[in-house]
BAVEXZA-710636 format. One record per residue: residue number from 1; chain; x, y, z of N, C-alpha, C in turn. Coordinates in steps of 0.02 Angstrom, whole numbers, plus 32768, in hexadecimal, padded with zeros to 4 digits. Example, Ala and Ser with C-alpha at 12.3 -4.5 7.8 and 13.67 -1.06 7.14 Angstrom:
2
NODE     n   chain    n.u    n.v    n.w   ca.u   ca.v   ca.w    c.u    c.v    c.w
NODE     1       A   8294   7EE4   8186   8267   7F1F   8186   8294   7F5B   8186
NODE     2       A   8282   7F90   8162   82AC   7FCB   8165   8285   8002   818A
This chain:
210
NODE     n   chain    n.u    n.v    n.w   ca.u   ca.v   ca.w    c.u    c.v    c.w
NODE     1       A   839A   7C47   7471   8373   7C1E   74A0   8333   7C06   747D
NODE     2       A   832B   7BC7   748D   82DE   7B9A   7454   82A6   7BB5   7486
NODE     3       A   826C   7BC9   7456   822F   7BE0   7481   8219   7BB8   74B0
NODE     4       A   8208   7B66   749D   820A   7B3C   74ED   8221   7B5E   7522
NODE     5       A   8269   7B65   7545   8289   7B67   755C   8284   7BAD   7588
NODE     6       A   826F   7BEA   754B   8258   7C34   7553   8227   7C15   7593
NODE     7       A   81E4   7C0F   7568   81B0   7C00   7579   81A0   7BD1   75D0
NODE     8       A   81DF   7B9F   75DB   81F2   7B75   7615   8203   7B97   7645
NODE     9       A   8236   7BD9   7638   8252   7C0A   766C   821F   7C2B   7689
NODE    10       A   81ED   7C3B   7666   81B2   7C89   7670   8187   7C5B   7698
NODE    11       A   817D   7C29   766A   813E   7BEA   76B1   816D   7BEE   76EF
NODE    12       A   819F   7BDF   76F8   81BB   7BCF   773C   81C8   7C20   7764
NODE    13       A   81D5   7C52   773E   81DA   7C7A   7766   819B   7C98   776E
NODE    14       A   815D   7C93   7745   8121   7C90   7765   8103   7C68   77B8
NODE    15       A   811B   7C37   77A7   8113   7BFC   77DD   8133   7C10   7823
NODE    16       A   8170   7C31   780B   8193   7C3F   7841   8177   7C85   787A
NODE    17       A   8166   7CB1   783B   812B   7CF4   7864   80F9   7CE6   7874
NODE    18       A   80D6   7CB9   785C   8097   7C9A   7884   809C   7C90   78C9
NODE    19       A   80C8   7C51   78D1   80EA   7C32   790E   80F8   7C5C   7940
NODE    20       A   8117   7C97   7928   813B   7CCE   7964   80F3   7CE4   7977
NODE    21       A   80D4   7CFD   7948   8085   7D35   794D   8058   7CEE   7988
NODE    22       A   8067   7CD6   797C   8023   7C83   79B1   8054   7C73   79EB
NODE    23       A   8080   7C6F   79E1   80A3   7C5D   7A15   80D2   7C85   7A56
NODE    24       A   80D4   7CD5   7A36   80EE   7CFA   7A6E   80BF   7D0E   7A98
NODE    25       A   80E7   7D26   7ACB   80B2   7D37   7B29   8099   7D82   7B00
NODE    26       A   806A   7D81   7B21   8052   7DD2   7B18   8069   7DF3   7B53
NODE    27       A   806C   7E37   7B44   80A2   7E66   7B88   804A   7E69   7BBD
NODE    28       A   8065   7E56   7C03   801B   7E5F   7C2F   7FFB   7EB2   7C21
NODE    29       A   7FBD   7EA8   7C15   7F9D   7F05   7C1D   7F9E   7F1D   7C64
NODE    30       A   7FB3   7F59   7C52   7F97   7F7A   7C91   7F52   7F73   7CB7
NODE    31       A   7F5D   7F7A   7CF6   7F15   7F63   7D0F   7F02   7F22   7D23
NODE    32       A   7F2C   7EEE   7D08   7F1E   7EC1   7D21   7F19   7E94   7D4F
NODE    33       A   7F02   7E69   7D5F   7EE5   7E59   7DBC   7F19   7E2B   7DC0
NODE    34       A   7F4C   7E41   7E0B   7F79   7E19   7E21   7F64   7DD5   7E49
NODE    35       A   7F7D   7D9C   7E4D   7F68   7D6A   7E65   7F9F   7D6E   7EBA
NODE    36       A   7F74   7D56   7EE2   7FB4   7D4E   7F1B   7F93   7D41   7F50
NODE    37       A   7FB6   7CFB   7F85   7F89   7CE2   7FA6   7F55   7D08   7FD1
NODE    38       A   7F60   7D41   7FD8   7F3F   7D61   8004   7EEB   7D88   7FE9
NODE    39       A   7EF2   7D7A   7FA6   7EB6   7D97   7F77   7EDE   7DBA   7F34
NODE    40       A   7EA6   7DBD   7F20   7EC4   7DEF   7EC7   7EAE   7E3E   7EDC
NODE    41       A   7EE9   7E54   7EA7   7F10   7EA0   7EB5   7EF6   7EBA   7E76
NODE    42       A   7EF3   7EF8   7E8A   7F00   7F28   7E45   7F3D   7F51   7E3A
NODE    43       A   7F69   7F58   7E16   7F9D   7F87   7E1C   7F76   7FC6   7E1D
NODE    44       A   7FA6   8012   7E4F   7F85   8044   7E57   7FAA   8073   7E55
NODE    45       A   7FAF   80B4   7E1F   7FDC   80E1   7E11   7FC2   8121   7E4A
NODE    46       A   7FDA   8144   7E74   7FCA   8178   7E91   7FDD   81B3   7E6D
NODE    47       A   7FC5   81D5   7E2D   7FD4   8207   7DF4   7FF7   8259   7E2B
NODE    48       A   7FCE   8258   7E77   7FE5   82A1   7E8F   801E   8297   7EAF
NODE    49       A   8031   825E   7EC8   8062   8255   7EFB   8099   821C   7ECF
NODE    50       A   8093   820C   7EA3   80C2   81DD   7E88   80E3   81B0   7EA3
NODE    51       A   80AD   817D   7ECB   80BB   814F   7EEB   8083   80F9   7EBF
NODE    52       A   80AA   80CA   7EC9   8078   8096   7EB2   807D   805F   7ED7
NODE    53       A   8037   8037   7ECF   802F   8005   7F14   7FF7   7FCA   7EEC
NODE    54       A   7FF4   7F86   7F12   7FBA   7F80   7EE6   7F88   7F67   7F33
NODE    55       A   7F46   7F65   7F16   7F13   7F6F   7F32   7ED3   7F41   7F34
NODE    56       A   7EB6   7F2F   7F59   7E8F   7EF8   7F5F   7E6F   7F08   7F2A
NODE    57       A   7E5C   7ED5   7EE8   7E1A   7ED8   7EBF   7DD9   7EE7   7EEA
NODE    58       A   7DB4   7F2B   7EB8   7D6B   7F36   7EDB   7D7A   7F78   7F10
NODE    59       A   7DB1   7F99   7F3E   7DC0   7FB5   7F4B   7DB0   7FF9   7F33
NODE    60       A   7D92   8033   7F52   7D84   8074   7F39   7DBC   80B2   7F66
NODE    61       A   7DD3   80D0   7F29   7E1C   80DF   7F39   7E0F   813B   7F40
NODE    62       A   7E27   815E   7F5A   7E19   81A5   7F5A   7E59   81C9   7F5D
NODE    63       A   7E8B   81FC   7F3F   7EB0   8219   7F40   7EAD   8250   7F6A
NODE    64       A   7ED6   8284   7F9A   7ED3   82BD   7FA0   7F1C   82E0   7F80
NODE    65       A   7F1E   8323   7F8F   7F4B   833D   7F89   7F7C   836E   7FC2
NODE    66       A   7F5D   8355   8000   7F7B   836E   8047   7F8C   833E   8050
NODE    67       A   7FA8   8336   80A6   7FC5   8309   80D5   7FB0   82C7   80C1
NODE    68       A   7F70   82C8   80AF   7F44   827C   80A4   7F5C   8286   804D
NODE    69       A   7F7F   8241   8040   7F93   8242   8001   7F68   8203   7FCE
NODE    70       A   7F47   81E0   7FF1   7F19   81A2   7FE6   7F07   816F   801D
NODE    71       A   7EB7   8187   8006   7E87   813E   803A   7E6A   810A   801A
NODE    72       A   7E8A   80E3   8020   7E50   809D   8004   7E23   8078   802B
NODE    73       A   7DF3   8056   801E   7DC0   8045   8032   7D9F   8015   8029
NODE    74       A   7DA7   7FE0   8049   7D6D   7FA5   803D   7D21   7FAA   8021
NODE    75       A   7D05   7F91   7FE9   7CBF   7F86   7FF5   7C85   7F89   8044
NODE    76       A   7C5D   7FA5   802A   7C44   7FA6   808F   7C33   7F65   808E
NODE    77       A   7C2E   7F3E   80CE   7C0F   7F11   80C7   7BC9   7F03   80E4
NODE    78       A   7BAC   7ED0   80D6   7B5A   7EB8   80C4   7B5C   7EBB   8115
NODE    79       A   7B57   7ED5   8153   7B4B   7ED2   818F   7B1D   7EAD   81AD
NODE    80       A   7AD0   7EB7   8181   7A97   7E94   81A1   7A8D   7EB6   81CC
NODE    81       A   7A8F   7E7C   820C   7A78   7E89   8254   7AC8   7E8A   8279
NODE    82       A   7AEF   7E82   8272   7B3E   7E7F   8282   7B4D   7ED5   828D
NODE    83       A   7B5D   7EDF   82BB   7B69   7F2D   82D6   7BA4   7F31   82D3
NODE    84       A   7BD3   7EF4   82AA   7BFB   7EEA   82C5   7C45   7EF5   8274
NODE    85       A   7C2E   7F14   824C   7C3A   7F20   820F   7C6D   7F51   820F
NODE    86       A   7C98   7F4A   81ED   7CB6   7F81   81E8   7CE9   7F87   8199
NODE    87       A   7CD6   7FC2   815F   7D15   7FB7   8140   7D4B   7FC8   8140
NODE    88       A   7D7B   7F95   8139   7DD7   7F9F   8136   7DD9   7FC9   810C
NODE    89       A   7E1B   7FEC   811D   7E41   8027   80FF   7E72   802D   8103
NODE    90       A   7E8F   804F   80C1   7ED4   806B   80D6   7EEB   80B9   80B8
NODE    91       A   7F0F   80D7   80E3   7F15   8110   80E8   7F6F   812E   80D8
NODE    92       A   7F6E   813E   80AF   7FA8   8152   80B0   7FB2   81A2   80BE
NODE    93       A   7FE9   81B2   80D4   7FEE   8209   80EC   8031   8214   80E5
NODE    94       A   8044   826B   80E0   8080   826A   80D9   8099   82A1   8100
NODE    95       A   80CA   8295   8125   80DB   82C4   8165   8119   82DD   815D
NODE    96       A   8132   8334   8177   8165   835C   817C   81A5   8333   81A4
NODE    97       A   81D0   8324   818D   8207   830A   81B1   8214   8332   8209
NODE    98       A   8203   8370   8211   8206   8393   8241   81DB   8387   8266
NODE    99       A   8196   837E   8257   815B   835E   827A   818A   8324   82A6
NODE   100       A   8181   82F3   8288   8198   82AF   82AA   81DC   82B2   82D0
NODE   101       A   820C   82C7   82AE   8243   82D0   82D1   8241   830C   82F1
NODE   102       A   8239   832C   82F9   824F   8366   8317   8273   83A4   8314
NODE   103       A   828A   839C   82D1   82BD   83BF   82B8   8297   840A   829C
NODE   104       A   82E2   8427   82AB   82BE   8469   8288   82C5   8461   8248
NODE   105       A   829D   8480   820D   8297   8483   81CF   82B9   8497   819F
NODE   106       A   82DE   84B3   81E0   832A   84C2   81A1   8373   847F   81A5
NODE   107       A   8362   845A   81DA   839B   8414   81BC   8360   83DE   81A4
NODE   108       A   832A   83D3   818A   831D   8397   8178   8333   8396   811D
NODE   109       A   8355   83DC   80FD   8385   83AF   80CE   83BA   8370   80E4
NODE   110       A   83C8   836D   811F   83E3   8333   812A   83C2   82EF   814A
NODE   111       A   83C7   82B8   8130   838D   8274   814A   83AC   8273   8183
NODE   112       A   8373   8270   81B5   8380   824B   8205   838B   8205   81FB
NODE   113       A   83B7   81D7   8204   83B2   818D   8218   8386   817A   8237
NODE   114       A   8365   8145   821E   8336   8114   823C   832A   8113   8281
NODE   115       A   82F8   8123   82A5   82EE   811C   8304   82BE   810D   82F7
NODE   116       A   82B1   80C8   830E   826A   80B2   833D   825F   80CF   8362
NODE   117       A   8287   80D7   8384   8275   80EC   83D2   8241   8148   83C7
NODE   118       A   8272   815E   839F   8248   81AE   838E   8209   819C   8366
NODE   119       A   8202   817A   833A   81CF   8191   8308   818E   8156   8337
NODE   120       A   819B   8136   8376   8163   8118   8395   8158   815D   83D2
NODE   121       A   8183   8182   83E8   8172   81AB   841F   8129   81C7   83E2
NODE   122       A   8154   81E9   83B8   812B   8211   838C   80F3   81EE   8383
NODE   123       A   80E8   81C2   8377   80AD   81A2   834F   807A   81A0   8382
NODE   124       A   8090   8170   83B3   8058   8177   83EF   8034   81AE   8413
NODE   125       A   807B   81E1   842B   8054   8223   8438   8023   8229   8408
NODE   126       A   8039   8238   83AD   7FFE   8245   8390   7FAF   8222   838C
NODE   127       A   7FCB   81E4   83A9   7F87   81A7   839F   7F50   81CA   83D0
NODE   128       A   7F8A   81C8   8422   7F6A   81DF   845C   7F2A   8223   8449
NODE   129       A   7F50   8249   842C   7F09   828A   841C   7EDD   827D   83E1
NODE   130       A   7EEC   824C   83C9   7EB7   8223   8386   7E7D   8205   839A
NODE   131       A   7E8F   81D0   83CD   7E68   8199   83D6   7E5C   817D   8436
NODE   132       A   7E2E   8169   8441   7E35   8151   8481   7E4A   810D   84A9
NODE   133       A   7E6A   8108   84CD   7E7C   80C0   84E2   7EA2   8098   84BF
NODE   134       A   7ED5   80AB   8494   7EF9   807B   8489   7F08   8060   8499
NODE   135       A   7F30   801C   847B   7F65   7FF3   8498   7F86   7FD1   846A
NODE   136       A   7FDE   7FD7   847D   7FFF   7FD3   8448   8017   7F7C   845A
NODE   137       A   8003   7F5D   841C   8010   7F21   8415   8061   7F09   83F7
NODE   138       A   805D   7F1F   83CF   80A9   7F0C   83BD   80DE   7F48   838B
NODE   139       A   8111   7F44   839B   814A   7F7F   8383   8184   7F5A   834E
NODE   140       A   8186   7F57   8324   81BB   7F47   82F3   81CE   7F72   82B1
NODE   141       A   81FD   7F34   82A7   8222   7F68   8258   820A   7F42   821D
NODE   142       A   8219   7F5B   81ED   8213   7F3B   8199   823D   7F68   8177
NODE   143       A   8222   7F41   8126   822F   7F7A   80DC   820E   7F8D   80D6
NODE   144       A   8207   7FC3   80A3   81CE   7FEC   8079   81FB   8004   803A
NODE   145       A   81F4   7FF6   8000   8215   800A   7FD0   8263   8020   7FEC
NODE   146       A   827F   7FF8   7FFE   82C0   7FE3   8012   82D6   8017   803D
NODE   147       A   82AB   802E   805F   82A8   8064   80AA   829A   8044   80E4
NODE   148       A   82C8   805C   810B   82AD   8025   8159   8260   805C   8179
NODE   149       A   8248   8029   8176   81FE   8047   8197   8208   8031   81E4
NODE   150       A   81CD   8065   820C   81BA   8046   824F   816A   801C   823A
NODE   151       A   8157   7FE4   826F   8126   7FD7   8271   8109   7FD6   82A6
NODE   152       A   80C8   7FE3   82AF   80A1   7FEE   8303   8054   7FC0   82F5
NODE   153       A   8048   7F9B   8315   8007   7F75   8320   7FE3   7F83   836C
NODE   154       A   7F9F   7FA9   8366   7F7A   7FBA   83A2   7F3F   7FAE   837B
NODE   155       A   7F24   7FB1   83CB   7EC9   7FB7   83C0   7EB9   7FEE   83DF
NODE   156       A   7E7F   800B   83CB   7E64   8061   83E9   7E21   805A   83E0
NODE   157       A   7DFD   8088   83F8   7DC4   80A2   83F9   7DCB   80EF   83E7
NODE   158       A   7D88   80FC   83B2   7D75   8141   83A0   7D29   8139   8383
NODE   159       A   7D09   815F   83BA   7CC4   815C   83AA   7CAC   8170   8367
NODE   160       A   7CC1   819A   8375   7CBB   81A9   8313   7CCB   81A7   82D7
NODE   161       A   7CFD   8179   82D2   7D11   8148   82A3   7CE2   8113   82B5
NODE   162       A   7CD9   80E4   82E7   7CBD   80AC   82E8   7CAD   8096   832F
NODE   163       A   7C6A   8083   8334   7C50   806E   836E   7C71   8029   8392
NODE   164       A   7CAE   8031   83A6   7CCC   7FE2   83AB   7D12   7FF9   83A5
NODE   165       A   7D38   7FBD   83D4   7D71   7FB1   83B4   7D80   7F97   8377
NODE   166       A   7DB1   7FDE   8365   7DE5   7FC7   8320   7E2F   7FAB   832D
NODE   167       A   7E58   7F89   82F5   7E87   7F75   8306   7EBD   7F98   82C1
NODE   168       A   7EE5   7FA5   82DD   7F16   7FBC   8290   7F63   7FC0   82A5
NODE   169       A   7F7C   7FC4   8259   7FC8   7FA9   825D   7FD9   8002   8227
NODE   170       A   8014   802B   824C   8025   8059   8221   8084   8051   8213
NODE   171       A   807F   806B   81E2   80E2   8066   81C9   80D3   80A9   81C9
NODE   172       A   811B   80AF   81D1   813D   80FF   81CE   8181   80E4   81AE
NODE   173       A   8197   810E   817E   81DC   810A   815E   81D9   8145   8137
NODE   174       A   822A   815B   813C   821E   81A8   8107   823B   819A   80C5
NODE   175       A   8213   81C0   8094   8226   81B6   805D   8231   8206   8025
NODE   176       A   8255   8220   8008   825C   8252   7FF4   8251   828F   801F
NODE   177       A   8272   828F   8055   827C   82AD   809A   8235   82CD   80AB
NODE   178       A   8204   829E   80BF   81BF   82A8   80E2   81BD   8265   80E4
NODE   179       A   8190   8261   813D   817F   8226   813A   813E   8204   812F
NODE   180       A   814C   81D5   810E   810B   81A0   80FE   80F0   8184   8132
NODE   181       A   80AA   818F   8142   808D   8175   816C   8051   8141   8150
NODE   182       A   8055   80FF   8158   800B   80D1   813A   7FE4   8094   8170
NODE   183       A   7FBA   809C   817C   7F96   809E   819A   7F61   8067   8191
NODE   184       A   7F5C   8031   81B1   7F1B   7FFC   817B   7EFC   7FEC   81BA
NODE   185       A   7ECD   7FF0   81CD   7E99   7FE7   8203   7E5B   7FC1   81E2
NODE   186       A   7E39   7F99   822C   7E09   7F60   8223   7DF0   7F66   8248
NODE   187       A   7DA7   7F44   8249   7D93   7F24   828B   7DA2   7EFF   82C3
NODE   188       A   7DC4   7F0C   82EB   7DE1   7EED   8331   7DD5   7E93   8316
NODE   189       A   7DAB   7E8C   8315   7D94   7E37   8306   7DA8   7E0F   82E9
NODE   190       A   7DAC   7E44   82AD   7DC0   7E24   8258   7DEE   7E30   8241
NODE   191       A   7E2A   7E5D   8275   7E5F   7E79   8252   7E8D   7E47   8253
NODE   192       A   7EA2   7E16   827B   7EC9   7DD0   825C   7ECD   7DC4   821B
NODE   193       A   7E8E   7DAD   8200   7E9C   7D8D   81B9   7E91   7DC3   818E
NODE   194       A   7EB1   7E03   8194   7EBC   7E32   8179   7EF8   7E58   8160
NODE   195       A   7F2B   7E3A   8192   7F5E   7E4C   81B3   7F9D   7E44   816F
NODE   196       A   7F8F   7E10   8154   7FAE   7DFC   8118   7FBC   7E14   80D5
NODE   197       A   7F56   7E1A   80DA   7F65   7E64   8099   7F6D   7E8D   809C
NODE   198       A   7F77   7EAB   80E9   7F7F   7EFF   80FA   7FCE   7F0D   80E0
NODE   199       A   7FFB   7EC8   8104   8036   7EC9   80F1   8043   7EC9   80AF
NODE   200       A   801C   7E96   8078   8037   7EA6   8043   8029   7ED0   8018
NODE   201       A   8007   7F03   8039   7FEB   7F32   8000   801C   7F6D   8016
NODE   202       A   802B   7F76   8068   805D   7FA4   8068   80AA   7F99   804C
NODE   203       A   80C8   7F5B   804A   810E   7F47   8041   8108   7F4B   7FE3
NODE   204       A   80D2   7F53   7FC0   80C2   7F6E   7F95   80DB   7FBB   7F6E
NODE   205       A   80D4   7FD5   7F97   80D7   8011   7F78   8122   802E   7F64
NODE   206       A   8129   8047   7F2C   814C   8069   7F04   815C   80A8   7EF8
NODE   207       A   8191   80CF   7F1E   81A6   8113   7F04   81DB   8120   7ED8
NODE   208       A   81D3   8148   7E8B   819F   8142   7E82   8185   8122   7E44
NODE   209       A   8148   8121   7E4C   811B   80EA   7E0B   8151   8104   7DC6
NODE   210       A   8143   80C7   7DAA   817F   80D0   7D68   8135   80CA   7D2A
């Protein structure tokens, strides 16, 4: 082979690693802020419970290791003179299959099938000794990481959570035989244009995080 020719191959396959090195995608980093009409996300690993979700950017996130498995939390907001403030949240929890259903603790190795109808008796009774005055606005189904969830939308009062009506939307669906309970509550006022990201931060979540 004539050195030209040497020399012609090595330029071009130079040329050619350049090209790949400038021109391929970089893999996205972790952490990075999801775009989506509803606002930008952060992806969010839950390390005790091995669950993942993503989460409003700016959001202050708290883990436990009981029933309460993670609370997130809006920034407070700038209130002023507005009495009327409140920050959104969401609450995730995780409950004994026997709790909710009823069952004794020695068959919940076997999954109960899906009941609305049970896991709203349950829920409300429990709301009823939570909170005062409810009222249940609307009852439906969804997904949740390809689990049929229940969904419940009310408004309540609890003085000590918040001087005012709140408004919130909770899912229940079981997942690794306990059930998931999440929870995203607002200010009665403001919880409309809320309603969107509550949904997409719960239809979010992942069992479990990979």
């Amino acid at each position: 082979m004539k050195p030209p020719l040497i020399a012609t191959l090595v330029f071009c396959s130079l040329l050619g690693m350049l090209m790949l090195l400038f021109c391929a995608q970089p893999e996205r980093p972790k952490g990075i802020v999801l775009q989506h009409p509803t606002g930008s996300y952060n992806p969010y690993n839950a390390v005790n419970n091995r669950f993942s979700l993503n989460l409003p950017a700016g959001w202050a996130v708290a883990e436990y290791t009981g029933n309460v498995m993670l609370k997130a939390t809006a920034p407070a907001p700038d209130s002023g003179n507005n009495t009327e403030s409140y920050a959104e949240n969401i609450v995730i929890e995780t409950l004994p299959l026997s709790t909710v259903y009823n069952y004794p603790s020695s068959k919940t190795d076997s999954l109960p099938p899906f009941n609305l109808n049970a896991l709203g008796r349950w829920f409300f009774d429990d709301l009823q000794v939570k909170t005062y005055d409810y009222k249940v606005i609307e009852i439906g189904e969804t997904l949740i990481n390809n689990n049929h969830a229940a969904q419940f939308l009310y408004s309540y009062n609890n003085p000590q959570e918040y001087n005012g009506e709140l408004k919130a939307i909770s899912y229940l669906f079981i997942q690794d035989h306990r059930v998931v309970l999440a929870t995203c509550t607002e200010f009665s006022g403001t919880f409309n244009k809320k309603r969107k990201m509550f949904e997409y931060v719960v239809q979010s979540m992942r069992f479990p995080f990979t």
